[in-house]
C-alpha positions, 0 to 999 in steps of 0.5 A, a space after each residue: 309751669 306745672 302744677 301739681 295735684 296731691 291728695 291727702 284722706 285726712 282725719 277719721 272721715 277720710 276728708 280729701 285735702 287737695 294740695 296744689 303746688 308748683 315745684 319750681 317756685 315752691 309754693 302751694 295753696 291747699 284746698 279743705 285742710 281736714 282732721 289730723 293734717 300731719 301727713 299734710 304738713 310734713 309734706 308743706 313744710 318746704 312750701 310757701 302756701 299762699 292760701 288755704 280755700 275751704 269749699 265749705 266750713 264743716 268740722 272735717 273739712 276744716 279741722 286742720 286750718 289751725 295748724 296749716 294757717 299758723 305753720 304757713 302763715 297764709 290766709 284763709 278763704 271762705 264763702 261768706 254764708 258760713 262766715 261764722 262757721 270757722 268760730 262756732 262748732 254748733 255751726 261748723 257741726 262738731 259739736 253733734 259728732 263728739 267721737 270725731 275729735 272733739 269741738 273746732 274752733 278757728 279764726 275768721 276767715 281773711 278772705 270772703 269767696 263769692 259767686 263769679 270771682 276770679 282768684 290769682 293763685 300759684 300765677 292761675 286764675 281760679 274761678 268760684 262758682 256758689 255751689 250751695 244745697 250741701 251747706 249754704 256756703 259751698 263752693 266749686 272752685 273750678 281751674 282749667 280742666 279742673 273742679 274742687 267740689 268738696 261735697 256736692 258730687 261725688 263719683 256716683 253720688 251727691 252731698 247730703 242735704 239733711 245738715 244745717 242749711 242743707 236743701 235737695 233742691 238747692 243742691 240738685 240746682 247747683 250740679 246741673 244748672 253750674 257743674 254739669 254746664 261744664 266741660 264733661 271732660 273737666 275732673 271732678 275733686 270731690 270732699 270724700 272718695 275718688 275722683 270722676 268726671 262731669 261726663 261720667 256723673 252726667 251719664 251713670 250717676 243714679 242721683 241726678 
């Protein structure tokens, strides 16, 4: 089986949206479904989607959760520190950026994440580590050679700590006591930006 990776730089902060899918079986799962997702559901809608996983509840990276959980009839996956995040926009933060599209509101999560599980997607096994500093709840969702970070670690850069629940300190043990353990061939699918490798961070980037 082949699985494919497509990225989709959603809404006006350019959220990278992961789409996994197996052509063969015609399904999918879509990992952080940003702002105006429409170049995303025009490509899903030949695909069973089996989940969406947010690493995080912020506003741009769920702001189309609505739209792909109502086309696709799937379940959504959130770590449950930002459980009531999906429902108040004082907490998933739009509320504070009103020129970046307005309040976002969703349905609860149907599936809670946490530290350590395993989870049976597009017939892998998708491991969760807690990933927190960014905002309380952030996960890495980590396949493989594979690891969707959403915004802990960016190619020579690191999440912003200064947003509801952010903490350095918190951050900066989550890349190098979790994501720097990992294999530095292993690629990293940041929130925002290209992508890069946990050898390349360990070794250029200047925040850690």
């Amino acid at each position: 089986m082949t699985i494919r990776i497509e990225t989709f730089a959603l809404g006006p902060l350019s959220t990278n949206a992961y789409l996994l899918s197996d052509s063969a079986k015609g399904t999918g799962i879509v990992i952080d479904p940003g702002q105006k997702p429409e170049a995303l559901l025009r490509r899903i809608e030949s695909l069973e989607i089996e989940a969406i996983v947010l690493t995080h509840a912020h506003f741009d990276h769920i702001g189309g959760v609505d739209a792909v959980r109502k086309a696709k009839g799937c379940p959504v996956y959130l770590h449950d520190a930002e459980a009531d995040w999906l429902t108040d926009p004082k907490l998933n933060g739009s509320l504070n950026w009103p020129d970046i599209g307005g309040p976002v509101v969703t349905e609860p999560a149907e599936y809670a994440l946490d530290e350590g599980m395993s989870l049976k997607l597009l017939g892998e096994t998708f491991r969760v580590y807690h990933t927190p500093g960014h905002s309380p709840g952030s996960v890495s969702l980590v396949w493989g050679t594979h690891a969707f970070c959403g915004d802990v670690l960016f190619k020579m850069g690191v999440g912003r700590t200064d947003l509801r629940g952010g903490s350095s300190k918190e951050l900066y043990n989550s890349i190098q006591d979790r994501l720097f353990r990992l294999p530095d061939e292993t690629i990293v699918y940041p929130g925002h930006g290209p992508r890069t490798t946990i050898g390349y961070e360990k070794e250029h980037n200047p925040y850690v």
